[in-house]
N, C-alpha and C positions, 0 to 999 in steps of 0.2 A: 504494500500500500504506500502510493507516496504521499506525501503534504503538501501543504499548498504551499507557492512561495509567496511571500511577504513583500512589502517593500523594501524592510529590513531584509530580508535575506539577500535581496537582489543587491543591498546597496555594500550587504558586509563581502561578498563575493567580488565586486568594485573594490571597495579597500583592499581586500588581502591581494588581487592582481596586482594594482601598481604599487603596492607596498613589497614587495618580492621583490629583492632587487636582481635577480634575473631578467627580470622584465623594463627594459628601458622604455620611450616615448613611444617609438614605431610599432615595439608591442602591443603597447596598449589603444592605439588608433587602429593595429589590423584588428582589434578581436575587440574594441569600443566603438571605434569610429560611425558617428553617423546619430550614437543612441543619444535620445534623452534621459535623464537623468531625476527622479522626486529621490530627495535627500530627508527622510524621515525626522520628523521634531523629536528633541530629545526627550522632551514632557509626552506627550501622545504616545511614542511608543512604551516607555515605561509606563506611563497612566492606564492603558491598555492592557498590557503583561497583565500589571497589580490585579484591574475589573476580572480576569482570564480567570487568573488564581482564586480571587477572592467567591466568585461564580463556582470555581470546582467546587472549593471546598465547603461551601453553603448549599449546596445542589438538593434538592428539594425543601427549603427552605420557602415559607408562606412570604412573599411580599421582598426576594432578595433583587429582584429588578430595583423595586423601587429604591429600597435602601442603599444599593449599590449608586443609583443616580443622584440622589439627595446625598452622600455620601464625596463625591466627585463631581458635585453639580453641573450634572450632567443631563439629557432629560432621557425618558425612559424609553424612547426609541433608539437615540445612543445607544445606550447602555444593551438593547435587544441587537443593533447591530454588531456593538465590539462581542457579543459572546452566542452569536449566530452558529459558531463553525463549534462549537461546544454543543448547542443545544441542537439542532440540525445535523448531525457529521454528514459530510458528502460521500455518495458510493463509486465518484471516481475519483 
């Protein structure tokens, strides 16, 4: 089964290429060049992670949408999208 990729994933797989230093300029434009680039906030993505965590381990808890959004003030469809792929898992 694979996982889905992230933004983060895409962007940590960006860093670690041109941070190699086997890989000069020209490397990195044959196997970049072209792409654009979302550079993930550093709040959102940990505020995320957190709601992920915090979602597992309350998992069938009366009302942890909401608390999770009041919590993060966030509102409650947020909080239903950041933990979609938790409470939906996808079958591809």
């Amino acid at each position: 089964m694979t996982a889905n990729l992230t933004n983060f994933d895409l962007f940590k797989e960006f860093y670690n290429f041109v941070t190699d230093p086997q890989n000069d300029i020209n490397a990195t434009i044959k196997e970049f060049g072209g792409s654009s680039f979302y550079i993930p906030s550093h709040k959102t993505t940990i505020r995320n992670d957190e709601i992920i965590e915090q979602y597992k381990q309350n998992l069938g808890q009366t009302g942890i949408i909401k608390k999770l959004a009041r919590e993060h003030d966030l509102s409650e469809a947020q909080v239903y999208a950041i933990t979609k792929e938790v409470r939906e898992p996808s079958l591809f």
